[in-house]
N, CA, C and O of each residue as an XYZ file, in Angstrom:
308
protein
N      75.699     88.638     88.175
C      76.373     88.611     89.458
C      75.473     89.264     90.499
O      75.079     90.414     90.304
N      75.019     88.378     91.939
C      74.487     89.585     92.668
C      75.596     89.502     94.061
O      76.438     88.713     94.490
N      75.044     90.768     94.424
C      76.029     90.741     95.790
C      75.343     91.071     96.593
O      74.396     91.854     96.668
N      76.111     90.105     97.572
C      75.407     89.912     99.017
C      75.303     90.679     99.748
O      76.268     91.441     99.821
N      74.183     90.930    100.650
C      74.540     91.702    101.637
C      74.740     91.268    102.670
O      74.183     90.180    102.815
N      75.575     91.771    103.941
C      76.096     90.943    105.388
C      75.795     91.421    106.398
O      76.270     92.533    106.625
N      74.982     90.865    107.321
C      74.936     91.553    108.653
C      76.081     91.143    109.535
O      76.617     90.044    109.394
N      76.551     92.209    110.651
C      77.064     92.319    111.759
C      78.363     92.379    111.498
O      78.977     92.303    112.562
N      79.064     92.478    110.598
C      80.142     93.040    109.894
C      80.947     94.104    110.289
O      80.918     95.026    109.473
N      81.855     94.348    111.533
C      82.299     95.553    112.147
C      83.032     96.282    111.843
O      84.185     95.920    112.075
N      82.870     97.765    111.136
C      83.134     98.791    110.173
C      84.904     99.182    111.239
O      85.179     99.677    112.332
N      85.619     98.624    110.145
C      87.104     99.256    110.233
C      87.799    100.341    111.080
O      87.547    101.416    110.536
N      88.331    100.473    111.841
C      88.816    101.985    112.647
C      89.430    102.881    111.572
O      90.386    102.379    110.981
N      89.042    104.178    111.186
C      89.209    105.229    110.310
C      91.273    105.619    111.340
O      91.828    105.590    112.438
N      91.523    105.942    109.780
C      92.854    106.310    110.164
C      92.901    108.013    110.679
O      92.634    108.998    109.991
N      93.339    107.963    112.136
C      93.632    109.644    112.125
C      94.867    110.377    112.250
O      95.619    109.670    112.921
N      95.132    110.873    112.102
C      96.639    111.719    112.499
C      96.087    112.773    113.271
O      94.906    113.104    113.375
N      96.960    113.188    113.725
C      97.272    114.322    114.798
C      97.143    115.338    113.806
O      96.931    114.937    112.662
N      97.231    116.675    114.012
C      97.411    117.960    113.461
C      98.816    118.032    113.235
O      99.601    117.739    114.137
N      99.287    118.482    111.849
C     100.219    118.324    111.817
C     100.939    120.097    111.498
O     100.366    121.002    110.890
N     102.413    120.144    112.178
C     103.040    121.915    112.258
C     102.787    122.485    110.635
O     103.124    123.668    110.681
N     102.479    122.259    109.662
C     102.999    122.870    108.139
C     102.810    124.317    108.115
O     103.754    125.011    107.738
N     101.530    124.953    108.529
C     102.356    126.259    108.824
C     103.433    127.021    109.642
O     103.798    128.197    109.634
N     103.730    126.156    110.204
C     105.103    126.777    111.323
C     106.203    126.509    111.003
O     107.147    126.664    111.778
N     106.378    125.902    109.408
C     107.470    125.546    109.220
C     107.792    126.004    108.274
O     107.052    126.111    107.297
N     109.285    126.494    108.333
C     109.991    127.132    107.484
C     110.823    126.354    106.294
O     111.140    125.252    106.742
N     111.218    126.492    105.160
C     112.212    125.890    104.529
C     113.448    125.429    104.758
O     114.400    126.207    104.698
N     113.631    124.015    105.073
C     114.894    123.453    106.097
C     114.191    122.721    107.116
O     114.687    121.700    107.593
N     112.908    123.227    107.542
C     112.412    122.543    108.978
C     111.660    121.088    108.696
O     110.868    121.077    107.754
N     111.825    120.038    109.338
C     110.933    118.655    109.490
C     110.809    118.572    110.698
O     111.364    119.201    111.598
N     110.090    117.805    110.720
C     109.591    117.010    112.472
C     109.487    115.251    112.168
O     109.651    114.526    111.187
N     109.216    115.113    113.227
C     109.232    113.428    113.023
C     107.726    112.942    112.932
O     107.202    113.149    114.026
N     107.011    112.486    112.215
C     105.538    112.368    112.263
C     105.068    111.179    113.017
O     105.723    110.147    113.162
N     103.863    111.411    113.493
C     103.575    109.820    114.958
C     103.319    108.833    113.843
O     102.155    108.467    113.686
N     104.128    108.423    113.160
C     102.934    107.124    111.867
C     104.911    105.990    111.907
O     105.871    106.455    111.292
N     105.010    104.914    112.546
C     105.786    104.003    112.302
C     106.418    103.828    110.964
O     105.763    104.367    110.072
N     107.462    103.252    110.587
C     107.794    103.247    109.127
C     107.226    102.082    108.633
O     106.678    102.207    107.538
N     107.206    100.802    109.231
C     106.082     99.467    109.066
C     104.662     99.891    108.696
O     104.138     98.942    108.113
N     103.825    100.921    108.794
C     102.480    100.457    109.165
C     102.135    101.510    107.571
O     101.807    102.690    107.443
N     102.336    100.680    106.809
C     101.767    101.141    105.349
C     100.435    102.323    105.399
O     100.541    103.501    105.060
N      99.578    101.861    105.753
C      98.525    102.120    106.267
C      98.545    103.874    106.691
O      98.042    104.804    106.061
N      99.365    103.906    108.066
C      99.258    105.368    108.467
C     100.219    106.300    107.215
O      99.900    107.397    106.756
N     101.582    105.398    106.822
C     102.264    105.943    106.034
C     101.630    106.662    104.807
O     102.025    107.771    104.448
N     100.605    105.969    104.162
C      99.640    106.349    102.861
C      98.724    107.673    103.575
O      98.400    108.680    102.946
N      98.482    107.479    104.654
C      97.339    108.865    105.273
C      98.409    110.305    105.546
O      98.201    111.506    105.371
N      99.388    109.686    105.956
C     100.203    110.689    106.001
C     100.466    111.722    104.836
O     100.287    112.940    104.805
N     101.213    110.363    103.373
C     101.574    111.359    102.317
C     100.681    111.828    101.409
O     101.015    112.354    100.348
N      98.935    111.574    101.971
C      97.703    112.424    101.233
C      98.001    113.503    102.122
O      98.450    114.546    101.646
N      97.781    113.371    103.529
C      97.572    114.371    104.026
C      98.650    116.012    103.621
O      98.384    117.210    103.718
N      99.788    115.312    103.198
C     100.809    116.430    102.685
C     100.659    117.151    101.156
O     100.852    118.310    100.790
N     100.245    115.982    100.464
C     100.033    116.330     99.160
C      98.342    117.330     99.155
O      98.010    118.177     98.326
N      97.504    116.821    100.430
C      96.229    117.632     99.897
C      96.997    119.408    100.563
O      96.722    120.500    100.066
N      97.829    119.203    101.603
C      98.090    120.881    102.117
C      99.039    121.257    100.624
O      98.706    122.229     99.947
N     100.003    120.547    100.294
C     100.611    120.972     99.498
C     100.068    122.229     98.167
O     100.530    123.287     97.739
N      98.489    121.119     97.790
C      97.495    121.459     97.025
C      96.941    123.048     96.723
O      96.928    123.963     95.900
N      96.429    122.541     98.285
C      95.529    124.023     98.864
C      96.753    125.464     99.173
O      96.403    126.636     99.035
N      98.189    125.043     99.602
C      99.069    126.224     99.778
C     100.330    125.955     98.453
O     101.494    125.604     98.645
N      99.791    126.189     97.361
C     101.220    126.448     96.383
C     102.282    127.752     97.055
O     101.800    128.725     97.633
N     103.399    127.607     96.906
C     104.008    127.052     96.056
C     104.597    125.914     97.356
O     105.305    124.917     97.217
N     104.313    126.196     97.960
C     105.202    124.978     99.517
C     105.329    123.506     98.920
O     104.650    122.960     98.050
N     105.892    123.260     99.305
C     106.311    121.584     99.019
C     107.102    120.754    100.006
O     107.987    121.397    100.571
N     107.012    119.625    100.311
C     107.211    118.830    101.665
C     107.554    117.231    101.119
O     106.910    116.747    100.189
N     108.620    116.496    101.798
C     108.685    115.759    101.269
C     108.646    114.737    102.936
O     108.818    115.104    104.099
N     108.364    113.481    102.383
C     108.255    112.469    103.620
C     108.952    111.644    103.344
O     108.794    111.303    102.172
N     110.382    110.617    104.336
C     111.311    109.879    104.058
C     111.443    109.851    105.279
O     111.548    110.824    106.025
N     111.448    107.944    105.757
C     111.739    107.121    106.440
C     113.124    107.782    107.306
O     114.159    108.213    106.797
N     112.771    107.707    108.784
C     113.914    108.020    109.514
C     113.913    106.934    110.627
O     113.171    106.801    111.600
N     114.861    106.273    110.235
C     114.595    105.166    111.004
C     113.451    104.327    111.317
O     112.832    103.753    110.421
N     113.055    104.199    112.871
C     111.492    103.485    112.897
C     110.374    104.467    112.761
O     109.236    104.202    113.149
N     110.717    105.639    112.190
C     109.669    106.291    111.960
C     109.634    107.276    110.564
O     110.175    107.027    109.486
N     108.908    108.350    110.891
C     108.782    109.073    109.184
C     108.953    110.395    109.775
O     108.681    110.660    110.946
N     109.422    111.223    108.905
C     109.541    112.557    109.144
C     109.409    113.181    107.945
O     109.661    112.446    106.991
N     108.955    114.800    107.558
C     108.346    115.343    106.832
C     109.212    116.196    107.091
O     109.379    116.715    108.195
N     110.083    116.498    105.708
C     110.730    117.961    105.712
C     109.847    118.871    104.719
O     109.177    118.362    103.821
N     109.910    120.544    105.001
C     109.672    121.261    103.735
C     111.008    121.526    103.241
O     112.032    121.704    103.901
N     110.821    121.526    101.757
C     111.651    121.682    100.824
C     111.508    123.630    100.021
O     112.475    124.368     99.832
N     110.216    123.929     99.754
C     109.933    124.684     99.368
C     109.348    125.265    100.202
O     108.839    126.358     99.952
């Protein structure tokens, strides 16, 4: 098999989010996050982005669920 290489091929727009509150939030608190409930895409950047803070700050935990046309992130822990 060889693979091709392609010129002029225009490299994808990188997904960003905003900064998001997780240290300012207490157990009970969510916000509504800027990522649509349609757009798979931001939705997947979103729930890395929670799971990598989750990671780095044990024991906190946060969960993300569809609120209407959009997503919101509660902490749980």
């Amino acid at each position: 098999m060889t693979i091709q290489i392609e010129k002029g091929v225009p490299m994808p727009n990188r997904t960003r989010l905003p900064e998001l509150p997780f240290t300012a939030m207490e157990i009970g608190d969510s916000f509504v996050a800027p990522v649509p409930s349609t757009d798979n895409r931001l939705i997947q950047a979103l729930r890395q982005r929670v799971t990598r803070y989750q990671k780095q700050n044990p024991p906190k935990k946060f969960s993300v669920v569809q609120d209407g046309e959009s997503m919101r992130v509660f902490r749980v822990i």
